[in-house]
PDB file with SEQRES, HELIX, SHEET and CRYST1 records, atoms N, CA, C and O in Angstrom:
SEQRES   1 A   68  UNK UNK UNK UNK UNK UNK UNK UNK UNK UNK UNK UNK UNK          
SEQRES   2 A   68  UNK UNK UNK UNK UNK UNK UNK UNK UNK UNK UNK UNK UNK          
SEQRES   3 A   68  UNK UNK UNK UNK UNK UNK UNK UNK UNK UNK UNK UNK UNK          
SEQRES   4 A   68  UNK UNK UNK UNK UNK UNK UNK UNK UNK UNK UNK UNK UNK          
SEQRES   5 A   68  UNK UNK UNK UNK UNK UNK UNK UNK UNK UNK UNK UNK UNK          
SEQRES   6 A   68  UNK UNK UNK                                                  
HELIX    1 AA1 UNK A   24  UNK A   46  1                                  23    
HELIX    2 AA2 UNK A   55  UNK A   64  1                                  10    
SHEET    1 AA1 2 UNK A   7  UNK A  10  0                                        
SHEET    2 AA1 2 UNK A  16  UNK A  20 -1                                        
CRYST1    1.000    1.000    1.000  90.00  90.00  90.00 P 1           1          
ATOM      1  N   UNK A   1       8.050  62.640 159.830  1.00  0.00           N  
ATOM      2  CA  UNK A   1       9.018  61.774 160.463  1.00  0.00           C  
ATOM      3  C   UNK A   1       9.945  61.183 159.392  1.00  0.00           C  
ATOM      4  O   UNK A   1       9.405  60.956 158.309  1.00  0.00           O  
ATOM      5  N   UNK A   2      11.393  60.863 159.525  1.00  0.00           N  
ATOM      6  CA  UNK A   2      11.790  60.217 158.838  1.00  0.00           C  
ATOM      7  C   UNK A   2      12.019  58.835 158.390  1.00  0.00           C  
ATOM      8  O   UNK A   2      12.139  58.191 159.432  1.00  0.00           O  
ATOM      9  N   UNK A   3      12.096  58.345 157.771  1.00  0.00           N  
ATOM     10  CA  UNK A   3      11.747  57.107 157.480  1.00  0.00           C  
ATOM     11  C   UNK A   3      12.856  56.351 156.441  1.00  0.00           C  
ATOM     12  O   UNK A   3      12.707  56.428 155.222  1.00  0.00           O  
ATOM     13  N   UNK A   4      13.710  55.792 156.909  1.00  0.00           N  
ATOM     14  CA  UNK A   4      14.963  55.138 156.501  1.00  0.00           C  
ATOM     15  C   UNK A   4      14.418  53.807 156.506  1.00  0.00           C  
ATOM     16  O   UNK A   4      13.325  53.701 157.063  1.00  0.00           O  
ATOM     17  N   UNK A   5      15.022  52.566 155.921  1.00  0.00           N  
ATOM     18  CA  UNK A   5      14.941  51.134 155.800  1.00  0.00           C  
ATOM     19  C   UNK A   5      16.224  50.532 155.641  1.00  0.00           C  
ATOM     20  O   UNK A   5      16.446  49.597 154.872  1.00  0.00           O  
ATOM     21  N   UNK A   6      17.283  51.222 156.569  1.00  0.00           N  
ATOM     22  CA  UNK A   6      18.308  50.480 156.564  1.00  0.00           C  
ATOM     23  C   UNK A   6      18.828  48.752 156.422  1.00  0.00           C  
ATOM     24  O   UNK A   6      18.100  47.767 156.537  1.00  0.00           O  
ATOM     25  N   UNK A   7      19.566  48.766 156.280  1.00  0.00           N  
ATOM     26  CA  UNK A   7      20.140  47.129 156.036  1.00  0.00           C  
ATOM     27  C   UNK A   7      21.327  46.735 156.655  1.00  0.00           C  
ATOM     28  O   UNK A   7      22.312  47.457 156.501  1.00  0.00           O  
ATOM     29  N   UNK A   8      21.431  45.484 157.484  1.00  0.00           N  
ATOM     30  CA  UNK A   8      22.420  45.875 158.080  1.00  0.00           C  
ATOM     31  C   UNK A   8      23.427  44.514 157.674  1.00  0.00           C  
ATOM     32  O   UNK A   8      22.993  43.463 157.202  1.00  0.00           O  
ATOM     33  N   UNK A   9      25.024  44.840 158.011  1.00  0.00           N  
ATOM     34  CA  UNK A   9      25.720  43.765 157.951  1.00  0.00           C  
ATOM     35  C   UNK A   9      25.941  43.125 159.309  1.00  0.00           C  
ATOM     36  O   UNK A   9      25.826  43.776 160.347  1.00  0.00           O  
ATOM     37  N   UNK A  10      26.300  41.683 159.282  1.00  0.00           N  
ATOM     38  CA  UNK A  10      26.475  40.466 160.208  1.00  0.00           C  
ATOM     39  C   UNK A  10      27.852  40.218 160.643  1.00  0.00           C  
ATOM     40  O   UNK A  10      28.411  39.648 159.706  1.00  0.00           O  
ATOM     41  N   UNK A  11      28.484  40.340 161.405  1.00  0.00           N  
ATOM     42  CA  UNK A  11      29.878  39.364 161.424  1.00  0.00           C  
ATOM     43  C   UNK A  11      29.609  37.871 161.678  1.00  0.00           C  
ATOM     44  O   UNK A  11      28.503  37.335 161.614  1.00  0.00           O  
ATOM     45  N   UNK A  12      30.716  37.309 161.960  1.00  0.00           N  
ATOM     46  CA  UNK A  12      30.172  35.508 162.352  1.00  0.00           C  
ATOM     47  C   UNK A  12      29.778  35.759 162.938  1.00  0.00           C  
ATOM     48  O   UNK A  12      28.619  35.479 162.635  1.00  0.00           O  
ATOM     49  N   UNK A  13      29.766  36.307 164.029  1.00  0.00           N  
ATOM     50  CA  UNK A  13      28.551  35.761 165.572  1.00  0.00           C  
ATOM     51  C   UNK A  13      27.592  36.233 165.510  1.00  0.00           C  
ATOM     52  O   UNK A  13      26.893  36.283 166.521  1.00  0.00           O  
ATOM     53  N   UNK A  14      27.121  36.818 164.207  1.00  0.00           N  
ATOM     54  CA  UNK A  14      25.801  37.553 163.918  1.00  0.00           C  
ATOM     55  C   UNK A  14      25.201  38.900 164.376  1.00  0.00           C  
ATOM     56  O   UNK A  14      23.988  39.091 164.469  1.00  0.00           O  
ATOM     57  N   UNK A  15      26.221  39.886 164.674  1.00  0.00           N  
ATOM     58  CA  UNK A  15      26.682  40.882 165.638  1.00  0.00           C  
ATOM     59  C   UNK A  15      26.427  41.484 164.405  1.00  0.00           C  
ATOM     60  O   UNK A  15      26.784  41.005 163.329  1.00  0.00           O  
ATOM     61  N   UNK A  16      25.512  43.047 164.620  1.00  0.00           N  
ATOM     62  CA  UNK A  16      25.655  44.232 163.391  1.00  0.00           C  
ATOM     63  C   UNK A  16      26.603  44.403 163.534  1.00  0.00           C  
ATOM     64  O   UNK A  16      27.157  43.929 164.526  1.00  0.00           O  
ATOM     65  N   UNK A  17      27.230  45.103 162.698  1.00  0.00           N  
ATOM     66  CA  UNK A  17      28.677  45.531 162.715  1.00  0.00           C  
ATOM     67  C   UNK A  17      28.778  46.857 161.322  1.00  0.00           C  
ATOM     68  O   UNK A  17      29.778  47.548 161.125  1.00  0.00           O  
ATOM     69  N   UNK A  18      27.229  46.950 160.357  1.00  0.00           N  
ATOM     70  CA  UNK A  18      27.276  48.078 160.026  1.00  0.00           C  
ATOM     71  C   UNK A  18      26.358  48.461 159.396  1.00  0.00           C  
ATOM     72  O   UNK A  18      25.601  47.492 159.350  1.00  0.00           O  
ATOM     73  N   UNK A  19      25.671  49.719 158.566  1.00  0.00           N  
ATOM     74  CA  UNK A  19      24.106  49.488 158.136  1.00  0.00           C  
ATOM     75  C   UNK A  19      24.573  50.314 156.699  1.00  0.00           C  
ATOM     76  O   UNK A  19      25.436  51.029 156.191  1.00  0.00           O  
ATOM     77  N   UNK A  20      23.368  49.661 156.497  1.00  0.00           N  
ATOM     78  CA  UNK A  20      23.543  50.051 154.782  1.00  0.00           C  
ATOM     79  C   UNK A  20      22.010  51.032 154.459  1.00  0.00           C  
ATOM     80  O   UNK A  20      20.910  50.626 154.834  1.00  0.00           O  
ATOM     81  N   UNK A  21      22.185  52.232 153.778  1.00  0.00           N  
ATOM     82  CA  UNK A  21      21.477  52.748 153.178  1.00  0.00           C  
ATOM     83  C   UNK A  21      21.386  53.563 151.810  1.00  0.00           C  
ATOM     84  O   UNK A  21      22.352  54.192 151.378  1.00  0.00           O  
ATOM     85  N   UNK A  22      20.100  53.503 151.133  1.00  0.00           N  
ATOM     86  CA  UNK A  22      20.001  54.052 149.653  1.00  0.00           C  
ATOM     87  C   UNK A  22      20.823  55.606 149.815  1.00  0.00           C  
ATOM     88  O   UNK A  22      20.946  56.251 150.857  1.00  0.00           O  
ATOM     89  N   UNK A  23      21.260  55.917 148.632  1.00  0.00           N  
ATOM     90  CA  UNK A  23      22.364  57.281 148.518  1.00  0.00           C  
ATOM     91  C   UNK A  23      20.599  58.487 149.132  1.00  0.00           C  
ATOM     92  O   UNK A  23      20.751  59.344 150.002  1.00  0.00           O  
ATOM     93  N   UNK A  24      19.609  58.320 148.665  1.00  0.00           N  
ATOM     94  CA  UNK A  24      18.531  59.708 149.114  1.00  0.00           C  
ATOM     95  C   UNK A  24      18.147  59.127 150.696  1.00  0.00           C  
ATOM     96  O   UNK A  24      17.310  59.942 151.085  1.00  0.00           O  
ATOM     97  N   UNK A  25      18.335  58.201 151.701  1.00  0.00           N  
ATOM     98  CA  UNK A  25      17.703  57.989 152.786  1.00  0.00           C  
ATOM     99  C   UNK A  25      19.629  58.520 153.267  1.00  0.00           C  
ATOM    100  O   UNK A  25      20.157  58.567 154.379  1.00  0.00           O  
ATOM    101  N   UNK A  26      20.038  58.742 152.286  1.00  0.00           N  
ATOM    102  CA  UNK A  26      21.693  58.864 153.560  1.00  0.00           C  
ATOM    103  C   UNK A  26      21.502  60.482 153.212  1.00  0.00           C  
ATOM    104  O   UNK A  26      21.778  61.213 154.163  1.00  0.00           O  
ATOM    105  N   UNK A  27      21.106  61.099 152.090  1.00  0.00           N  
ATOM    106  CA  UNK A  27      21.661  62.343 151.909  1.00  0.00           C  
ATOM    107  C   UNK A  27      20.231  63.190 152.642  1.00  0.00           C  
ATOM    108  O   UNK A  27      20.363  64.375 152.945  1.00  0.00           O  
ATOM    109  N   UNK A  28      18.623  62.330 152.935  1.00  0.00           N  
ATOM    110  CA  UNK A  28      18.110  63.075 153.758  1.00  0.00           C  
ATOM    111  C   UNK A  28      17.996  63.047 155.293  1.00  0.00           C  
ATOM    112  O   UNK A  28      17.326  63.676 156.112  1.00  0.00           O  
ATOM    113  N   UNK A  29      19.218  61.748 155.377  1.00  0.00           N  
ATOM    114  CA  UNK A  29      19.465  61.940 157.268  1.00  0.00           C  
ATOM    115  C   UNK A  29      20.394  63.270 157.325  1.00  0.00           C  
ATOM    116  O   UNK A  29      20.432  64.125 158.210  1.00  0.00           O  
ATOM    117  N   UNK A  30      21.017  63.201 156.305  1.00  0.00           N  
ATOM    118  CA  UNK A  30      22.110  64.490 156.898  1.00  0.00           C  
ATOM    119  C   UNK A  30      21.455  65.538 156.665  1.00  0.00           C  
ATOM    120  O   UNK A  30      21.643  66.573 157.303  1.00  0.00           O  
ATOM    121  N   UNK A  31      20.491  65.410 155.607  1.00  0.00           N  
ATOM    122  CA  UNK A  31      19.812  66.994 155.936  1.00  0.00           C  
ATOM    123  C   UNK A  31      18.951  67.227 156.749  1.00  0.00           C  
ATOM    124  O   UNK A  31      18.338  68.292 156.673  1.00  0.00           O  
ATOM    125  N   UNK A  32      18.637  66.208 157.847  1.00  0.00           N  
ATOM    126  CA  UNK A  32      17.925  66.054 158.819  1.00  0.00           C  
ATOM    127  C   UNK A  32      18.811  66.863 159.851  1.00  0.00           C  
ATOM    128  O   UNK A  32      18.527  67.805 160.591  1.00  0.00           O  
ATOM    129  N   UNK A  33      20.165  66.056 159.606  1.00  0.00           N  
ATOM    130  CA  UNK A  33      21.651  66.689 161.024  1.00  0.00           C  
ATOM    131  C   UNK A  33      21.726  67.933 160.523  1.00  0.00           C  
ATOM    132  O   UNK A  33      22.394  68.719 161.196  1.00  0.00           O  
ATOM    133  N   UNK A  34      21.446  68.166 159.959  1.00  0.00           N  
ATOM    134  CA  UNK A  34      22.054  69.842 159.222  1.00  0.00           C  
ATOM    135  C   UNK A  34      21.023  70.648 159.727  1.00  0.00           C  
ATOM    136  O   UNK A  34      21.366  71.684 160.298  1.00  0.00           O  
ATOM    137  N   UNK A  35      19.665  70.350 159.619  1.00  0.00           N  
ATOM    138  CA  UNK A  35      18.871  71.109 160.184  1.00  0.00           C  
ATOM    139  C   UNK A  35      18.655  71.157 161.375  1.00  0.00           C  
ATOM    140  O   UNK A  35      18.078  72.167 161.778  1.00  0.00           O  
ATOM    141  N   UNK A  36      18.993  70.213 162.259  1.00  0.00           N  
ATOM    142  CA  UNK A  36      18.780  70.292 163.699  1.00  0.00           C  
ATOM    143  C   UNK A  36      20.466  71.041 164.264  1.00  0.00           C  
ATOM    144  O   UNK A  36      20.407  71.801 165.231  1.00  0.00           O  
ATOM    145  N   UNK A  37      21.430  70.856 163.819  1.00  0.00           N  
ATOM    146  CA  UNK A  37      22.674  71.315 164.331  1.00  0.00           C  
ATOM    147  C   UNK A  37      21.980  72.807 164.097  1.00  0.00           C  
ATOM    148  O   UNK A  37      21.748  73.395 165.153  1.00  0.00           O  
ATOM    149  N   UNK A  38      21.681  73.378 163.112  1.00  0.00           N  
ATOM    150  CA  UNK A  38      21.072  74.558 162.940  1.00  0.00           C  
ATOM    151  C   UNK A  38      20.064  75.034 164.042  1.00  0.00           C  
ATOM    152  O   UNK A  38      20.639  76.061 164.402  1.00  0.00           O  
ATOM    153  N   UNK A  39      19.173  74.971 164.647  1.00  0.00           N  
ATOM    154  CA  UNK A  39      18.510  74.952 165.348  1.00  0.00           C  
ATOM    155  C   UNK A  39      18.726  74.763 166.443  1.00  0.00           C  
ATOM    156  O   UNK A  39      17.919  75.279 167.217  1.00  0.00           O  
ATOM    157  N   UNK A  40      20.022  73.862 167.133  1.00  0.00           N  
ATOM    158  CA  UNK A  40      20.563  73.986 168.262  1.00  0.00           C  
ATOM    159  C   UNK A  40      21.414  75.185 168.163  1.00  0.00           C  
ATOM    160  O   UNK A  40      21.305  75.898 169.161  1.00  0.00           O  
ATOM    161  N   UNK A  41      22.421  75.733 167.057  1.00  0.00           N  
ATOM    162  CA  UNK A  41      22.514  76.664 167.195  1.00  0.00           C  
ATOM    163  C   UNK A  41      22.062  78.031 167.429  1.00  0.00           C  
ATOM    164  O   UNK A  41      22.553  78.987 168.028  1.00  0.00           O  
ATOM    165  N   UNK A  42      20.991  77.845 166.786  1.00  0.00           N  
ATOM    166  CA  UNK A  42      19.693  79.325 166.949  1.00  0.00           C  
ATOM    167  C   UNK A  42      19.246  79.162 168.592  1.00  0.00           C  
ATOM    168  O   UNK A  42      19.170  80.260 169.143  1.00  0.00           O  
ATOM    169  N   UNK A  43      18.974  78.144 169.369  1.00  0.00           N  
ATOM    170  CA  UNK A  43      18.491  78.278 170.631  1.00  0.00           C  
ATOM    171  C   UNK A  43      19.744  78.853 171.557  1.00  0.00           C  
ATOM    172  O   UNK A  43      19.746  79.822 172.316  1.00  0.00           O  
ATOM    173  N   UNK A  44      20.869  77.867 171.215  1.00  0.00           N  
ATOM    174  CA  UNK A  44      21.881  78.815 171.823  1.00  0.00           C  
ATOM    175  C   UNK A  44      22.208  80.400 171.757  1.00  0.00           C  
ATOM    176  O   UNK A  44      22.566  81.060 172.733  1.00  0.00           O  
ATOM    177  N   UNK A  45      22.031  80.894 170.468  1.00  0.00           N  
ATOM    178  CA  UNK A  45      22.538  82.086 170.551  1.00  0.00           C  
ATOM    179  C   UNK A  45      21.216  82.860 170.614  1.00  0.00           C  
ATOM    180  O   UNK A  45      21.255  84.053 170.314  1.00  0.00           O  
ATOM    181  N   UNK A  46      20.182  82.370 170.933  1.00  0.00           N  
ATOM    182  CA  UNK A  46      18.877  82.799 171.333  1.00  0.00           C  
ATOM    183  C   UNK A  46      19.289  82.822 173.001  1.00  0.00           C  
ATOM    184  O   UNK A  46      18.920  83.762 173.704  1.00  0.00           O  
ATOM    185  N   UNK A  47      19.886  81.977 173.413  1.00  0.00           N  
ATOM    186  CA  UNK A  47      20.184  81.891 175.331  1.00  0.00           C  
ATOM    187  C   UNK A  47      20.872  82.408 175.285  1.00  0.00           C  
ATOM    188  O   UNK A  47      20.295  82.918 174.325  1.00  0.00           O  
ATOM    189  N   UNK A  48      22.126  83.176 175.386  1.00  0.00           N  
ATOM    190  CA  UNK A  48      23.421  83.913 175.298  1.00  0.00           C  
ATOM    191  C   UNK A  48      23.217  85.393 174.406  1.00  0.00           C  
ATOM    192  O   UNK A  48      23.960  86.311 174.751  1.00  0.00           O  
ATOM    193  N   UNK A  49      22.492  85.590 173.568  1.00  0.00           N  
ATOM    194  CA  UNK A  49      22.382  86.953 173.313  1.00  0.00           C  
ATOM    195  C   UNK A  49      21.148  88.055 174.077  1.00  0.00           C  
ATOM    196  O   UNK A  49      19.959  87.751 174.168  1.00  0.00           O  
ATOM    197  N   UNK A  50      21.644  89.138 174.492  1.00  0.00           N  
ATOM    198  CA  UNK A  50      21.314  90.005 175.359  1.00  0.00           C  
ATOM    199  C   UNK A  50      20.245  91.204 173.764  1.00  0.00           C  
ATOM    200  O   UNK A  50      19.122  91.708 173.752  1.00  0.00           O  
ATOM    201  N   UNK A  51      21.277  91.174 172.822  1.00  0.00           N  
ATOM    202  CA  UNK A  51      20.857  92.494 172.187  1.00  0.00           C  
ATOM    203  C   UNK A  51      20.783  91.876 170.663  1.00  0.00           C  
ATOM    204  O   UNK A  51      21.792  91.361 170.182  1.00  0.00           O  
ATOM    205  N   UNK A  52      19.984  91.920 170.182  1.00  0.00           N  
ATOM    206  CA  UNK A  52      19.613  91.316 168.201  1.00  0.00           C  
ATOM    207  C   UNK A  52      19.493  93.098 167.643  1.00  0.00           C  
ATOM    208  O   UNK A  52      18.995  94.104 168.148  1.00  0.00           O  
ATOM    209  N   UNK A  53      20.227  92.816 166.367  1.00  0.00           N  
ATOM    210  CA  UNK A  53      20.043  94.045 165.930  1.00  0.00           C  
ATOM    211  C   UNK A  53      19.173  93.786 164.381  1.00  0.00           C  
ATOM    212  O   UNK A  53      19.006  92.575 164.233  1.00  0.00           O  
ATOM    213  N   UNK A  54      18.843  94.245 163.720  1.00  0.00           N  
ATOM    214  CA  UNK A  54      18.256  94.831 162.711  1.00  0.00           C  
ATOM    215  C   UNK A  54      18.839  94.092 161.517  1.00  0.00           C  
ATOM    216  O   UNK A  54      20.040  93.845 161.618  1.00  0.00           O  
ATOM    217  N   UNK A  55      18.233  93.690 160.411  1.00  0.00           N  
ATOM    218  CA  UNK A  55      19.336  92.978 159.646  1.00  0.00           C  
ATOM    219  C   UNK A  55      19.668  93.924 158.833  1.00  0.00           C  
ATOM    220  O   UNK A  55      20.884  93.900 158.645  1.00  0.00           O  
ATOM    221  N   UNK A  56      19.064  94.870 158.179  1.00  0.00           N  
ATOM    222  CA  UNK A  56      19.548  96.357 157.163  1.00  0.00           C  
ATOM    223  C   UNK A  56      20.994  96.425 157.788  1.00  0.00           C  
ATOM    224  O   UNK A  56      21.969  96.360 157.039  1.00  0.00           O  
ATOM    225  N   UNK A  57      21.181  96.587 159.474  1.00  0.00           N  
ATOM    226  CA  UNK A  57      22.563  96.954 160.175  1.00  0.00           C  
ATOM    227  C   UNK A  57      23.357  95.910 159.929  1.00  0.00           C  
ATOM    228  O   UNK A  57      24.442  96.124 159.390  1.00  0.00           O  
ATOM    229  N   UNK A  58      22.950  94.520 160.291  1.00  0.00           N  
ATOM    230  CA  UNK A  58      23.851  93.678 159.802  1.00  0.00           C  
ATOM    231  C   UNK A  58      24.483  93.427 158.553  1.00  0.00           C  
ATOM    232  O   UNK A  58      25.688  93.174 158.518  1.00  0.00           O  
ATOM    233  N   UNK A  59      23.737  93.475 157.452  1.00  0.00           N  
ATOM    234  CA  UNK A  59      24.057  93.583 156.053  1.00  0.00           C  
ATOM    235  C   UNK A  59      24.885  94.559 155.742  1.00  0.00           C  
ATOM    236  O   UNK A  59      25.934  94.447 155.107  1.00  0.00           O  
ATOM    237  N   UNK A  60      24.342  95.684 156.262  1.00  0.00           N  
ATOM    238  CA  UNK A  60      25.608  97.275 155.770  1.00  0.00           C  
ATOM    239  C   UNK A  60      27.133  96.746 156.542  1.00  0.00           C  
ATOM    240  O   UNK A  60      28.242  96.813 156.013  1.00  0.00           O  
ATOM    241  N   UNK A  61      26.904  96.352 157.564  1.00  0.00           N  
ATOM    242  CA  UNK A  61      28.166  96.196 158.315  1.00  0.00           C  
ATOM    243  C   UNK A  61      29.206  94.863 157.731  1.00  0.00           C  
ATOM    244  O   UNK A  61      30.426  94.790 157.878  1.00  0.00           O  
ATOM    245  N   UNK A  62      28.518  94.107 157.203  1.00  0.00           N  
ATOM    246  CA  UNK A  62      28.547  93.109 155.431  1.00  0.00           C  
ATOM    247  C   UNK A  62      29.262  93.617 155.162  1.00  0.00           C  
ATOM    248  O   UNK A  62      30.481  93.478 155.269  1.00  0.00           O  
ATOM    249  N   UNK A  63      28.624  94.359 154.728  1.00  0.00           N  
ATOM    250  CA  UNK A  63      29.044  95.176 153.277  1.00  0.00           C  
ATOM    251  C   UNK A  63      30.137  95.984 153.566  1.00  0.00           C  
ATOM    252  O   UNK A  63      30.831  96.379 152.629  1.00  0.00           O  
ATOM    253  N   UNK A  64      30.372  96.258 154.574  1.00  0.00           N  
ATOM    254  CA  UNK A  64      31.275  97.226 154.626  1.00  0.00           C  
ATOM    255  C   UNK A  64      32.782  96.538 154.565  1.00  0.00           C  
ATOM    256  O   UNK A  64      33.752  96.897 153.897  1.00  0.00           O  
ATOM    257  N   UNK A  65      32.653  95.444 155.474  1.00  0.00           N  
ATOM    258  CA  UNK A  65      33.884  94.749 155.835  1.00  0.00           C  
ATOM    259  C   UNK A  65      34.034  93.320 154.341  1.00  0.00           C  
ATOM    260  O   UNK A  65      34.766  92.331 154.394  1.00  0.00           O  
ATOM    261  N   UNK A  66      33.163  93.674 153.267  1.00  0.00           N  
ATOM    262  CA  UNK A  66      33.690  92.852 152.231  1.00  0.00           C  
ATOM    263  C   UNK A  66      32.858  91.534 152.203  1.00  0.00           C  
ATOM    264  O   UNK A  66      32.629  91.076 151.084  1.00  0.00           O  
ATOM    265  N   UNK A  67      32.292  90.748 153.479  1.00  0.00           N  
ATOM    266  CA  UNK A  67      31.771  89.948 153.555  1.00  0.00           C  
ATOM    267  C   UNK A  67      30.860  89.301 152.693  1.00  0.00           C  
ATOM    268  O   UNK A  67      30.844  88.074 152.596  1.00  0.00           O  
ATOM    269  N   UNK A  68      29.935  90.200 151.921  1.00  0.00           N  
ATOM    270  CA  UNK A  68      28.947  90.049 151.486  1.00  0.00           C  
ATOM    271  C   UNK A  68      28.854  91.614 149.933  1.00  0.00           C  
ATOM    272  O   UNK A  68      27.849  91.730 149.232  1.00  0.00           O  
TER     273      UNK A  68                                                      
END                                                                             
């Protein structure tokens, strides 16, 4: 699980208004978002693809068009 200890700022009426965190609890939430945006992507194109091919095919076809 992740585990942040944010800090937050006050306006006058004592209203958050913004949070503060160490530079490694900010750079491992985003690698938290990075990995789940990833993973919503894989389920999607896990729901929407009919046919997965081979990765040898994918790579040559790479390779062919410069990509890689």
């Amino acid at each position: 699980m992740l585990k942040i200890n944010p800090q937050y700022l006050f306006n006058d009426k004592g209203e958050k208004t913004a949070a503060l965190l160490s530079i490694k609890e900010f750079q491992l939430l985003m690698q938290h978002l990075e990995d789940l945006e990833d993973i919503l992507e894989m389920d999607a194109a896990v729901k929407t693809e009919t046919e997965f091919r081979d990765y040898q095919n994918v790579q040559a076809d790479l390779i062919k068009e410069g990509k890689l």
